[in-house]
TORBALO-77559 format. One record per residue (C-alpha): x, y, z; residue number from 1. Coordinates in Angstrom, 2 decimals, m for minus. Example, Ala and Ser with C-alpha at 12.3 -4.5 7.8 and 13.67 -1.06 7.14 Angstrom:
<mise><xx>12.30</xx><yy>m4.50</yy><zz>7.80</zz><num>1</num></mise>
<mise><xx>13.67</xx><yy>m1.06</yy><zz>7.14</zz><num>2</num></mise>
END
This chain:
<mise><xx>2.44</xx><yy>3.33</yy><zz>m10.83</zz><num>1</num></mise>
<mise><xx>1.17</xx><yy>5.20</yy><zz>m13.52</zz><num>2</num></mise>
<mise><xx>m2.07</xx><yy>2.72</yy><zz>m13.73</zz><num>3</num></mise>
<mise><xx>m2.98</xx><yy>4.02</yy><zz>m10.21</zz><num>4</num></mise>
<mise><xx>m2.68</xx><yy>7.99</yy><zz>m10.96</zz><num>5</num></mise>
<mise><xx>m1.26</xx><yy>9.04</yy><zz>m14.58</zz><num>6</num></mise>
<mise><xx>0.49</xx><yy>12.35</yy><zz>m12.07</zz><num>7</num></mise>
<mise><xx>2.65</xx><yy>9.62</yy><zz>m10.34</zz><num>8</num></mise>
<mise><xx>4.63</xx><yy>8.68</yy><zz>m13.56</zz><num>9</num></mise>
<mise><xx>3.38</xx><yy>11.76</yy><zz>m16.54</zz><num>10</num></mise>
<mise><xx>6.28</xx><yy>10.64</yy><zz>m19.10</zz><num>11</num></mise>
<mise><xx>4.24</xx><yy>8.14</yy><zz>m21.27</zz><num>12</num></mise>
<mise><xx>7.23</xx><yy>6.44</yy><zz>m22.65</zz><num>13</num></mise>
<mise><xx>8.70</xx><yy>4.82</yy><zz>m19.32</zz><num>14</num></mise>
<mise><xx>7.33</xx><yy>2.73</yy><zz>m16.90</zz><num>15</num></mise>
<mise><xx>7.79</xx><yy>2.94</yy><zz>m13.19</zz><num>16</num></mise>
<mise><xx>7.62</xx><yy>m0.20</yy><zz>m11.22</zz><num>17</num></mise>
<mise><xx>7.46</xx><yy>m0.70</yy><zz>m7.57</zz><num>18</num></mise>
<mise><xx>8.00</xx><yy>m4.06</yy><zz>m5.14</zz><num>19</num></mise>
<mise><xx>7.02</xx><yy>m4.97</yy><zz>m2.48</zz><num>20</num></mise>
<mise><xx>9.22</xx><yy>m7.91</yy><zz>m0.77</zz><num>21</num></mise>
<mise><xx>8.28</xx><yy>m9.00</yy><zz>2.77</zz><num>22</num></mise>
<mise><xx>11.23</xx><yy>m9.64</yy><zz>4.81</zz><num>23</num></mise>
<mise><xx>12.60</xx><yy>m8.96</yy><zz>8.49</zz><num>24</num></mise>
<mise><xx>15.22</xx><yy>m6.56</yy><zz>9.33</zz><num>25</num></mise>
<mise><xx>18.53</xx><yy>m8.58</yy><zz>9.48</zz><num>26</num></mise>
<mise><xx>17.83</xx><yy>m11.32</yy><zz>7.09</zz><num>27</num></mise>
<mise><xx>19.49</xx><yy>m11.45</yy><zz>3.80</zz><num>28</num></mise>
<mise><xx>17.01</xx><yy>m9.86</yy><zz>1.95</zz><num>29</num></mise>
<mise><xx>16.75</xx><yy>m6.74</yy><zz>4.12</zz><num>30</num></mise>
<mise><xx>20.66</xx><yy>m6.35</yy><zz>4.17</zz><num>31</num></mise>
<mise><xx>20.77</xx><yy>m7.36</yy><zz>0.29</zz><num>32</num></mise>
<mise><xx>22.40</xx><yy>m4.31</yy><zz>m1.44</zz><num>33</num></mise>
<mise><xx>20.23</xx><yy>m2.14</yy><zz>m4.43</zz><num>34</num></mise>
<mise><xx>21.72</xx><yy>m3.58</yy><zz>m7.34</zz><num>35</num></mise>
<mise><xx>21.30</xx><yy>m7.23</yy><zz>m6.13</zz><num>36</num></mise>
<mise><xx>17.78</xx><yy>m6.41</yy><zz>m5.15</zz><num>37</num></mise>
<mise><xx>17.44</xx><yy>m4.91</yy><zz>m8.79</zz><num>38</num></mise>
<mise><xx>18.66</xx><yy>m8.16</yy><zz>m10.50</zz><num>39</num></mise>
<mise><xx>16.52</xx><yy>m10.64</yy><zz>m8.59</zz><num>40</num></mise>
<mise><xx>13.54</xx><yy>m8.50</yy><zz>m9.25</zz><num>41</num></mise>
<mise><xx>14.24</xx><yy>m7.58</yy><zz>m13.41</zz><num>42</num></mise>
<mise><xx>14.77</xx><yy>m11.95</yy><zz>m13.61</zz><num>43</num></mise>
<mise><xx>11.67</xx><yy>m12.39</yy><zz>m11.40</zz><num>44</num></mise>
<mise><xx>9.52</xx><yy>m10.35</yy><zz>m13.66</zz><num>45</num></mise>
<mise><xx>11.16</xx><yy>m11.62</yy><zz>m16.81</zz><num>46</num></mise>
<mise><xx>10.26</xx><yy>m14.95</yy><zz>m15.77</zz><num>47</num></mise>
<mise><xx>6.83</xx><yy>m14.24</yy><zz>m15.43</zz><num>48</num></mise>
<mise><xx>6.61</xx><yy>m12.19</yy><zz>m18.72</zz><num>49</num></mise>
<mise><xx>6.13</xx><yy>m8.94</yy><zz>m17.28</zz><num>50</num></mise>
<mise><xx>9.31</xx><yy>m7.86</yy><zz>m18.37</zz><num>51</num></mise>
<mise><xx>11.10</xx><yy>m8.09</yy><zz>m21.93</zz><num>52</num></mise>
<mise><xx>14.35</xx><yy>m10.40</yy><zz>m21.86</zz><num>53</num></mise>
<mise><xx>17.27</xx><yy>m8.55</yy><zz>m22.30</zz><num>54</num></mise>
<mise><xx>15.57</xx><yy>m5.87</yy><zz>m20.12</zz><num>55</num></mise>
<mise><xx>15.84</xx><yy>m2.14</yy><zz>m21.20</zz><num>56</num></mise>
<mise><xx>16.53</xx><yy>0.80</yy><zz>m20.16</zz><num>57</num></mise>
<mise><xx>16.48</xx><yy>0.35</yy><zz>m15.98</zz><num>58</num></mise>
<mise><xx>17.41</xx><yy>4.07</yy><zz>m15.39</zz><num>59</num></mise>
<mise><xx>17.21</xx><yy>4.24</yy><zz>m11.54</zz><num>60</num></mise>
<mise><xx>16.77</xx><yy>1.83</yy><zz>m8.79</zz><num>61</num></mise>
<mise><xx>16.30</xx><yy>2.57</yy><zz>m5.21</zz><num>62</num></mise>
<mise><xx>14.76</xx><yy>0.71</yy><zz>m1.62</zz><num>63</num></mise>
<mise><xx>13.06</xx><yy>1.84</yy><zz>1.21</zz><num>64</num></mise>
<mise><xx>12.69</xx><yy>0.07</yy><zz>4.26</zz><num>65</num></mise>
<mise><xx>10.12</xx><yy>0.15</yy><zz>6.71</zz><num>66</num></mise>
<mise><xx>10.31</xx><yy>m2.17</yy><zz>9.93</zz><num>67</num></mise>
<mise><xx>6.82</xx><yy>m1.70</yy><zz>11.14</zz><num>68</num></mise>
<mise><xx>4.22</xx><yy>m2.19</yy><zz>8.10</zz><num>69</num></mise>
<mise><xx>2.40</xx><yy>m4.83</yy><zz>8.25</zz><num>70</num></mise>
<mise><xx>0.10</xx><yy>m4.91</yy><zz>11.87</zz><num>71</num></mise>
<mise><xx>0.94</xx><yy>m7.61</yy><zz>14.40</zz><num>72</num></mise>
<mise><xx>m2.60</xx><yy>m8.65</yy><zz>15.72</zz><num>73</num></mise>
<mise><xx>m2.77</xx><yy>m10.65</yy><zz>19.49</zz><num>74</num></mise>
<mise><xx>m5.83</xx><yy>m11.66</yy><zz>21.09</zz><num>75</num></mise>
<mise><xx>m8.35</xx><yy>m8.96</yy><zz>21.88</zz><num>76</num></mise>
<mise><xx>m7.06</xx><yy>m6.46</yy><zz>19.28</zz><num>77</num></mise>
<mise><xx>m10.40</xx><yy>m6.12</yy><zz>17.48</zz><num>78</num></mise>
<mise><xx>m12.12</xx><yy>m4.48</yy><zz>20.92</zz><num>79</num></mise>
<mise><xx>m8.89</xx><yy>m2.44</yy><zz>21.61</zz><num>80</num></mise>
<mise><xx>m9.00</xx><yy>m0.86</yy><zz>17.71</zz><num>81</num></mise>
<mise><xx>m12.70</xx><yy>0.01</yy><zz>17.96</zz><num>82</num></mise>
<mise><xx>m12.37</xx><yy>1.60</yy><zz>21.28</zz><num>83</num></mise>
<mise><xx>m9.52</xx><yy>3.84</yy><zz>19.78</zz><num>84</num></mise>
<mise><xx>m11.16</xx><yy>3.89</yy><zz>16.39</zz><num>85</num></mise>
<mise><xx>m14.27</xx><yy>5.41</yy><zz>18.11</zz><num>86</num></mise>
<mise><xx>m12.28</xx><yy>7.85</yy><zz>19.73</zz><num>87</num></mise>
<mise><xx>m10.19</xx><yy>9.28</yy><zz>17.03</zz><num>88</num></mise>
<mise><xx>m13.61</xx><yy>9.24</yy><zz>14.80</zz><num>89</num></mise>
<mise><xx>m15.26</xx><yy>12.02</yy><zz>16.71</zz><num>90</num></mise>
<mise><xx>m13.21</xx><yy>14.37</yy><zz>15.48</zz><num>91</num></mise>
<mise><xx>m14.70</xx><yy>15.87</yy><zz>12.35</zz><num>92</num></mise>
<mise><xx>m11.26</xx><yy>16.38</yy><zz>10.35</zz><num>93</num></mise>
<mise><xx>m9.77</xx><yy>13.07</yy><zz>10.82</zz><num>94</num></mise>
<mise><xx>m10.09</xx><yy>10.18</yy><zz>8.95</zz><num>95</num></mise>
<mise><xx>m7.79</xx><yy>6.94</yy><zz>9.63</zz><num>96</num></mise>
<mise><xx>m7.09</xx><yy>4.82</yy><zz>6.31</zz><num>97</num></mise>
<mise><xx>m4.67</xx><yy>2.15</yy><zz>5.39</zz><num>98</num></mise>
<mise><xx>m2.82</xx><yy>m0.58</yy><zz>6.94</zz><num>99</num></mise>
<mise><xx>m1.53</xx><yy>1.02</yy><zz>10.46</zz><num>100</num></mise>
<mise><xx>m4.44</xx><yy>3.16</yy><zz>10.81</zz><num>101</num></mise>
<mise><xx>m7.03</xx><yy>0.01</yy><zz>10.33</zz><num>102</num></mise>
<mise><xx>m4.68</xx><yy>m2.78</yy><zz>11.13</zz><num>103</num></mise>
<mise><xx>m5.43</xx><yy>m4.01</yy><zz>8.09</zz><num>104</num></mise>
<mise><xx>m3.33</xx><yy>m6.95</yy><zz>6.21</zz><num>105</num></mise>
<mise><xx>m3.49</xx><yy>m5.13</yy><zz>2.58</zz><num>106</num></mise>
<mise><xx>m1.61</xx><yy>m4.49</yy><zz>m0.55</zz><num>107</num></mise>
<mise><xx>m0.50</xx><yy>m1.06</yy><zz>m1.43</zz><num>108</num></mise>
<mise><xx>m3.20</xx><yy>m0.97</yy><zz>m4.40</zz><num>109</num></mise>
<mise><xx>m6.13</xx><yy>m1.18</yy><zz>m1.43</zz><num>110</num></mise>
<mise><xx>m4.58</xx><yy>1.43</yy><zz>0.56</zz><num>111</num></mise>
<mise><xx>m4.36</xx><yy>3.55</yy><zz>m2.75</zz><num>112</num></mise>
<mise><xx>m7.70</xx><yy>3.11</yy><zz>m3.43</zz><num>113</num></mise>
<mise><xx>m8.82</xx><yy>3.73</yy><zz>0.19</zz><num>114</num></mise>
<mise><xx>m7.34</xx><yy>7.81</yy><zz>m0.51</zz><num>115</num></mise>
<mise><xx>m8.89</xx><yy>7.50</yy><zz>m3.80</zz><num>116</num></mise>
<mise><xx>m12.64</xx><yy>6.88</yy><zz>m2.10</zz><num>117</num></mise>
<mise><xx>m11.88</xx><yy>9.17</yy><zz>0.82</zz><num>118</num></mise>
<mise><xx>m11.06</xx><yy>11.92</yy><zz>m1.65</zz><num>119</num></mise>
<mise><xx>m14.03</xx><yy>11.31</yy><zz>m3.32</zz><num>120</num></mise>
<mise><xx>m16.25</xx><yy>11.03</yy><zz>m0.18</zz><num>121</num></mise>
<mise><xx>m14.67</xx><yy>14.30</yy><zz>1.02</zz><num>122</num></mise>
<mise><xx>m15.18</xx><yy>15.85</yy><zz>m2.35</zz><num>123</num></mise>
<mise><xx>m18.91</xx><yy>14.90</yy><zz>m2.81</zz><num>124</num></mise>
<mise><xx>m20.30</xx><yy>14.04</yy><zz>0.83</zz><num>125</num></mise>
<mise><xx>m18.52</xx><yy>17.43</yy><zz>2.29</zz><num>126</num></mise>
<mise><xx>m17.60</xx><yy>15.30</yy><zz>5.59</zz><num>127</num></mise>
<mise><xx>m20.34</xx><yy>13.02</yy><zz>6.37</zz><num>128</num></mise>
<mise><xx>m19.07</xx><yy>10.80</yy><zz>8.89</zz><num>129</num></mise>
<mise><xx>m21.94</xx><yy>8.53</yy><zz>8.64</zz><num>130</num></mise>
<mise><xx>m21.80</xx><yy>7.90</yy><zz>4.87</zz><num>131</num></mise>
<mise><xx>m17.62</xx><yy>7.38</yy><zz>5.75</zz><num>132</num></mise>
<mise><xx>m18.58</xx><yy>4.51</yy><zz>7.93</zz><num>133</num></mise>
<mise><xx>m20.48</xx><yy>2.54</yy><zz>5.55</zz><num>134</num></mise>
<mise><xx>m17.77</xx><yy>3.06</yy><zz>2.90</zz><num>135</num></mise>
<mise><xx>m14.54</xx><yy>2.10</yy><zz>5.36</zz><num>136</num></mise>
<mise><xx>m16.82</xx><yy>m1.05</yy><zz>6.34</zz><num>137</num></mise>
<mise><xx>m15.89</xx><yy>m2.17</yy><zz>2.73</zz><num>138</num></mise>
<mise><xx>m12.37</xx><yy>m1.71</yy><zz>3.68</zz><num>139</num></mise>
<mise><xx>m12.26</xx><yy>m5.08</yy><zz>5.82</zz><num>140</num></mise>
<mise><xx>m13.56</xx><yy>m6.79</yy><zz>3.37</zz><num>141</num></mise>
<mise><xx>m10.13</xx><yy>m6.52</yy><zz>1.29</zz><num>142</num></mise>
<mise><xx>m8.37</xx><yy>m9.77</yy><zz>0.63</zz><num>143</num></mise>
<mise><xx>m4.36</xx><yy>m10.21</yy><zz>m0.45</zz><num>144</num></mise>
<mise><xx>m4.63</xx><yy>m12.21</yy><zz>m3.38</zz><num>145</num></mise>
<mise><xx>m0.91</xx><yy>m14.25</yy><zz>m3.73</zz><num>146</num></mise>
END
């Protein structure tokens, strides 16, 4: 986390790490307790050489789970989010950005950097809605690499 915003992890001798792991509520890996969760992760990244082997100094482990992240699309969903989108967009103090907001299919690194360039376009444009529109195109354009 710390490679996204040095204020999310300021202690420069540990690492914070954070997974994502699609599953469905009810299936084993949504049920699977902490600690399991922990060891299939730790060998997962120690297999891929992420993480040293004996791993060191795992200090706290915790999971969140969230039911409704990822957008289900159907037929006809496009029309449906620009109607709404158009709607919410006339107000000058909103601004809709990440995955349930654009029904977007993303990782949590685009929808970190999304806040990143709205900060930015807030901090420099002072509210432009038309210079936000050309810059949220660019969100669409976001690919999950595997």
């Amino acid at each position: 986390m710390n490679k996204y915003s040095p204020a999310l992890n300021p202690d420069p001798n540990t690492s914070l790490l954070t997974i994502e792991i699609p599953c469905s509520p009810g299936d084993e890996t949504w049920a699977m307790a902490d600690d399991r969760l922990t060891e299939l992760c730790v060998a997962g990244l120690q297999k891929l050489g992420i993480l040293q082997t004996p791993a060191r100094g795992v200090t706290t482990v915790f999971s969140r789970k969230d039911e409704k992240v990822y957008p289900v699309c159907d037929l006809g969903w496009k029309e449906r989010f620009e109607m709404i989108y158009n709607r919410l967009n006339r107000l000058d103090n909103l601004y809709t950005i990440g995955r349930g907001a654009l029904f977007l299919h993303c990782n949590i690194d685009h929808c970190m950097l999304m806040a990143i360039k709205l900060a930015q376009h807030l901090e420099h444009n002072h509210g432009n809605k038309d210079r936000w529109e050309a810059i949220r195109q660019d969100f669409f354009d976001y690919r999950v690499r595997e």
